[in-house]
Backbone as a ProteinNet text record, in pm:
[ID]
protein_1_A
[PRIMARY]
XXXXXXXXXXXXXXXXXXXXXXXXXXXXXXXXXXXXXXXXXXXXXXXXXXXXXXXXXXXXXXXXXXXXXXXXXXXXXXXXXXXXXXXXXXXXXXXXXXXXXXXXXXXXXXXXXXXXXXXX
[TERTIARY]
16686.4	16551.6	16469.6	16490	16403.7	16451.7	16562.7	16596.1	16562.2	16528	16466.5	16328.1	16293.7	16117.1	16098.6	16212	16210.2	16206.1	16292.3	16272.8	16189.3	16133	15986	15892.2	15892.4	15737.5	15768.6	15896.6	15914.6	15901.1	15913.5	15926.1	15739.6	15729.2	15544.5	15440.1	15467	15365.5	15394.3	15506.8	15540.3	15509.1	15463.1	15432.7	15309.3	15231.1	15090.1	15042.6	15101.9	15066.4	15094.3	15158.3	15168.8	15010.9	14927.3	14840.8	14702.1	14758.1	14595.5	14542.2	14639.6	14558.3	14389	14451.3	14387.3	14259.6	14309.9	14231.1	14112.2	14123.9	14019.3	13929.8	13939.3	13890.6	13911.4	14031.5	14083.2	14061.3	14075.2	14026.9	14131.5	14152	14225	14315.3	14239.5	14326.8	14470.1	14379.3	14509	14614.4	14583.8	14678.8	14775.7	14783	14842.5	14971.9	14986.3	15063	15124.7	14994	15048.4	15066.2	15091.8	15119	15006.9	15001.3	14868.8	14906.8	15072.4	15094.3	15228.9	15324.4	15462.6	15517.3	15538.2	15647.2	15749	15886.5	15941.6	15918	15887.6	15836.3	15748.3	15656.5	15539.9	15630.8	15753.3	15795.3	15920.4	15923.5	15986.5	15886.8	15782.1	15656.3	15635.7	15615.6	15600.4	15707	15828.4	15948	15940.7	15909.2	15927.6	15796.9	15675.9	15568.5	15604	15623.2	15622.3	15770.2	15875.8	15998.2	15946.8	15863.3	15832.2	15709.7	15638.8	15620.7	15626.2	15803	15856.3	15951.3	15966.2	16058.5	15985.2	15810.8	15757.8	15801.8	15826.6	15901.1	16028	16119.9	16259.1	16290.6	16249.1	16285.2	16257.6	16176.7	16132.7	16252.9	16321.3	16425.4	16541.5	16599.2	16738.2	16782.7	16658.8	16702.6	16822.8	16820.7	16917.6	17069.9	17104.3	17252.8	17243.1	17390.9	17419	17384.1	17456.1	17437.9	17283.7	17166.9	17047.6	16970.6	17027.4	16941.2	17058	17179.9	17298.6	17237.7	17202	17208.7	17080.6	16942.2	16796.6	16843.2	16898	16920.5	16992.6	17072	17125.7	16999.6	16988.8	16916.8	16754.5	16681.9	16619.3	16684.9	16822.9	16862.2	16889.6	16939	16941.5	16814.3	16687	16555.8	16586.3	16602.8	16569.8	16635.2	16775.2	16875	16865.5	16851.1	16907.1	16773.3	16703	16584.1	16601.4	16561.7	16596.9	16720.3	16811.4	16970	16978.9	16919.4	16962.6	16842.9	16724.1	16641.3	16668.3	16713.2	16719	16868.3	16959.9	17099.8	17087.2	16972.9	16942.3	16855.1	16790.3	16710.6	16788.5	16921.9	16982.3	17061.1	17117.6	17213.8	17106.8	17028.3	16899.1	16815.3	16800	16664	16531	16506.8	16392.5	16353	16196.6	16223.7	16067.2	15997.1	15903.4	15954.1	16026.1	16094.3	16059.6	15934.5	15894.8	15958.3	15997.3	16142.7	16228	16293.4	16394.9	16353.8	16219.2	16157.5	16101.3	16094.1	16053.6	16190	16237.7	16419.6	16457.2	16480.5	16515.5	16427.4	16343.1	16241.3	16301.3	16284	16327.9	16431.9	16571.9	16680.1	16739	16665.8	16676.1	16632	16521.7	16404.1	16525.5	16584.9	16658.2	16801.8	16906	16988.2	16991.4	16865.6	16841.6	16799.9	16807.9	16767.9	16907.5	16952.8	17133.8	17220.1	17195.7	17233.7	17199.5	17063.3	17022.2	17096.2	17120.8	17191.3	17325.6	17361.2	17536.8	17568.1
6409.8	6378.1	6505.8	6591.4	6768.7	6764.8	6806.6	6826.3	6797	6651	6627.2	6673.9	6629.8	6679.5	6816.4	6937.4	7056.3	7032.1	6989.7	7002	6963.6	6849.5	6803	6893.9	6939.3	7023.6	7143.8	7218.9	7345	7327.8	7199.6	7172.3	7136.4	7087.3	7035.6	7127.7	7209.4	7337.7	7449.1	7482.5	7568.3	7547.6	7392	7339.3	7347.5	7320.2	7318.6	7471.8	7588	7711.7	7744.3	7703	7743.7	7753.3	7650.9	7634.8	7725.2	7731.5	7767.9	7885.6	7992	8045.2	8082.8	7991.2	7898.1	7822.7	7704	7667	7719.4	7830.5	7889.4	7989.5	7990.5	8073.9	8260	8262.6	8385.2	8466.1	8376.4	8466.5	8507.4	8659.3	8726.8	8727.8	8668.8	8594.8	8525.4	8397.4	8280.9	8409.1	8466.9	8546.8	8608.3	8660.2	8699.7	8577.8	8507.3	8388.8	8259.9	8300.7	8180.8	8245.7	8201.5	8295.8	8322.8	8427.9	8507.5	8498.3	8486.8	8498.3	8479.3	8415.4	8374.4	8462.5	8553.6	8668.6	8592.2	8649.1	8621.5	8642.3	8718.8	8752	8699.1	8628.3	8502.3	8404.4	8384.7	8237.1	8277.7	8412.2	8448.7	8380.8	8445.2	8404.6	8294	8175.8	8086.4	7958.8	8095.2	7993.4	8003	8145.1	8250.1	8153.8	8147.7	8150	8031.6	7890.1	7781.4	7773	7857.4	7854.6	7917.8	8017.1	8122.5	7969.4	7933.2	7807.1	7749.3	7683	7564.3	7667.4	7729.5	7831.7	7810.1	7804.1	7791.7	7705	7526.7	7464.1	7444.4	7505.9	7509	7610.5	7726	7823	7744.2	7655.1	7566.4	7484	7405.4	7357.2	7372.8	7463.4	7517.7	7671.7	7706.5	7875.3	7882	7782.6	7819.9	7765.8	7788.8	7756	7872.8	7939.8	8054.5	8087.7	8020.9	8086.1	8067.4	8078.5	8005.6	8148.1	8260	8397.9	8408.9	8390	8413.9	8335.5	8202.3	8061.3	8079.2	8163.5	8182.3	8313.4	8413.1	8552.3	8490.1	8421.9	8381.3	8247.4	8217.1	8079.3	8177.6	8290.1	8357	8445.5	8493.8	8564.1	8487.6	8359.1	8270.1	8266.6	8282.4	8235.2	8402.5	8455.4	8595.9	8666.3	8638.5	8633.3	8550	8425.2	8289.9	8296.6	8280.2	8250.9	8370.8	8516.6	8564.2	8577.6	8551.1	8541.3	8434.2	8337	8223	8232.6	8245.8	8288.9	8380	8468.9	8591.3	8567.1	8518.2	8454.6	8346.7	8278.7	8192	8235.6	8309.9	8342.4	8459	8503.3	8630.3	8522.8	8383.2	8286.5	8215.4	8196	8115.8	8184.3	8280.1	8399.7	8312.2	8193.9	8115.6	8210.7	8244	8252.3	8200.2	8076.1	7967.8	7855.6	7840.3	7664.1	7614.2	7584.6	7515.3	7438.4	7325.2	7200.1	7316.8	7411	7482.9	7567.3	7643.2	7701.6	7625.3	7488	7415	7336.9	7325.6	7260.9	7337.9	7474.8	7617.4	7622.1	7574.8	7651	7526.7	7406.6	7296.1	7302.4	7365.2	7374.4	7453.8	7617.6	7679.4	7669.9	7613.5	7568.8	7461.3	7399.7	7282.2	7351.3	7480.5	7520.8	7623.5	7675.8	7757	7629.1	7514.6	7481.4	7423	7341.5	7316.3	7424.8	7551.4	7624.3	7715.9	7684.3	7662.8	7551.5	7387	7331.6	7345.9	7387.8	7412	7503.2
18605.1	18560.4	18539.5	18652.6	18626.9	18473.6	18451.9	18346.7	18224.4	18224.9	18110.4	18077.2	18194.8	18180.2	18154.4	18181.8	18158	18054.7	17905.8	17816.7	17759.7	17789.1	17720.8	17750.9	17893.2	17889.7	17842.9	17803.8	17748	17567.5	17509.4	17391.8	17375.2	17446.4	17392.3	17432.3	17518.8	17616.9	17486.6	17414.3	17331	17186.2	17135.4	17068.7	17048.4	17120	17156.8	17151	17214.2	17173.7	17063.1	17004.1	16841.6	16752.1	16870.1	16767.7	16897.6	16958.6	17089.2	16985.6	16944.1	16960.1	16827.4	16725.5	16587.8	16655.7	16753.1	16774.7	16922.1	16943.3	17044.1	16991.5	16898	16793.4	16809.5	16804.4	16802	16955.2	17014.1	17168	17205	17304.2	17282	17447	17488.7	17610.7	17596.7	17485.5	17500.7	17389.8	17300.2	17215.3	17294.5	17389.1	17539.5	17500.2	17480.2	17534.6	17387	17309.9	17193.3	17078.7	16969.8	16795.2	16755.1	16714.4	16632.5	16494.9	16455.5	16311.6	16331.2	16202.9	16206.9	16239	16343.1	16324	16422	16379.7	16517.6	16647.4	16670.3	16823.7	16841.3	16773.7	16860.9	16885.4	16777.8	16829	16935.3	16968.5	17104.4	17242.2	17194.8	17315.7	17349.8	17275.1	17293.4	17357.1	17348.2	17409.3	17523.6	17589.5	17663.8	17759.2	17742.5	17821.7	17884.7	17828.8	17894.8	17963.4	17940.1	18013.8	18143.7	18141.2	18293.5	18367.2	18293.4	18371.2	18429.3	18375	18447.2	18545.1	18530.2	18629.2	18822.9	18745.6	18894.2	18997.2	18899.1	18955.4	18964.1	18870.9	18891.5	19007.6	19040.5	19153.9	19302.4	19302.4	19394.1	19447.9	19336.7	19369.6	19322.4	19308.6	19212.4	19303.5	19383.5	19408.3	19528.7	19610.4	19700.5	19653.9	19525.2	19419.8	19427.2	19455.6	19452.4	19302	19213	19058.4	18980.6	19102.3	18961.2	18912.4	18993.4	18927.8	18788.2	18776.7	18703.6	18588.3	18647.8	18511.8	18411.2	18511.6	18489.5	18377.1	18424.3	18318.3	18176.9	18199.2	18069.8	18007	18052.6	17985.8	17913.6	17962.3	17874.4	17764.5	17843.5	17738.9	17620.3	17596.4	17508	17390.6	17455.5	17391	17313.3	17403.2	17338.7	17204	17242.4	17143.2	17045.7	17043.4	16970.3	16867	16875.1	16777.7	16670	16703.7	16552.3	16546.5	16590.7	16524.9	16394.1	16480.6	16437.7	16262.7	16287.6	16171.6	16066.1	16123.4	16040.7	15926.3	16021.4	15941.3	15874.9	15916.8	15774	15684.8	15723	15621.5	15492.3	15515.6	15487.7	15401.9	15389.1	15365.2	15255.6	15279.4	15174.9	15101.7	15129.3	15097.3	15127.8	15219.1	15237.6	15334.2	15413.9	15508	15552.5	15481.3	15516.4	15513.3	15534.3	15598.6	15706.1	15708.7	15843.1	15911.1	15843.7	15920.7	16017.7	15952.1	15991.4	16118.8	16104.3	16224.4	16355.3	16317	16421.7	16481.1	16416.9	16490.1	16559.8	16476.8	16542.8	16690	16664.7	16806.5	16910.2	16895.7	16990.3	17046.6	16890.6	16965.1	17086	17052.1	17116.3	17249.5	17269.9	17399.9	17451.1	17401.4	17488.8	17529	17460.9	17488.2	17570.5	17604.6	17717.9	17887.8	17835.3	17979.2	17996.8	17883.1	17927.3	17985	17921.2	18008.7	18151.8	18151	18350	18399.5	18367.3	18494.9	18455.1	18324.4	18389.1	18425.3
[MASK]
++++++++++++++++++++++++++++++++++++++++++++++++++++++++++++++++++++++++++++++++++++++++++++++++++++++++++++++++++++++++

C-alpha cells in the first residue's frame, strides 16, 4: 500500500510543481523546487523534490532493510539518469523536442520506475 501512495504522491506533488512556480507569481522561493522553464533539469527537480519528500516517510519505515541506502542511491540515480536519456534519445530519433504527451509520460514513468526500484 506505501507503495502505491509513493507513487501517487511522487506523480501529483511533481505535477503540481510544474506549475507553482507560474502560479505564485514568479517567487523565487517556490523556484528553489518547481520549473522556471522546460529545461531538463527542472524536470530533474521536480522528480527529485517530491521523491526527497516521501523519503521522510519511507526512511521511517524501510531503513532498518539492510539494502534501503543501496535501493534509495539507485532509485535517484534512476530520476537522474533516465529523464534526459530517455528525452534527449527521443528527441535525437524525432527531431521533436515539444511533445508534451511524451514529456509528461516520460516524467510519470520515470517517477514510478525509481520507486519500483526502492521496494525491489
Amino acid at each position: 500500500m506505501i507503495f502505491i501512495l509513493g507513487m501517487i504522491f511522487i506523480s501529483l506533488a511533481g505535477s503540481v510543481l510544474h506549475f507553482a512556480y507560474e502560479g505564485s507569481g514568479h517567487n523565487k522561493v517556490v523556484s528553489i523546487f518547481s520549473t522556471v522553464n522546460e529545461s531538463t533539469w527542472e524536470h530533474i527537480k521536480i522528480a527529485l523534490t517530491p521523491t526527497f519528500l516521501w523519503n521522510i516517510l519511507d526512511v521511517l519505515i524501510y531503513f532498518s532493510n539492510p539494502n534501503y541506502l543501496l535501493a534509495k542511491f539507485l532509485s535517484l540515480l534512476t530520476i537522474l539518469l533516465a529523464i534526459p536519456m530517455l528525452f534527449y534519445t527521443y528527441t535525437l530519433f524525432t527531431k521533436k523536442a515539444d511533445v508534451w504527451l511524451f514529456v509528461i509520460c516520460l516524467f510519470f514513468t520515470v517517477c514510478n520506475i525509481s520507486i519500483v526500484i526502492l521496494r525491489f
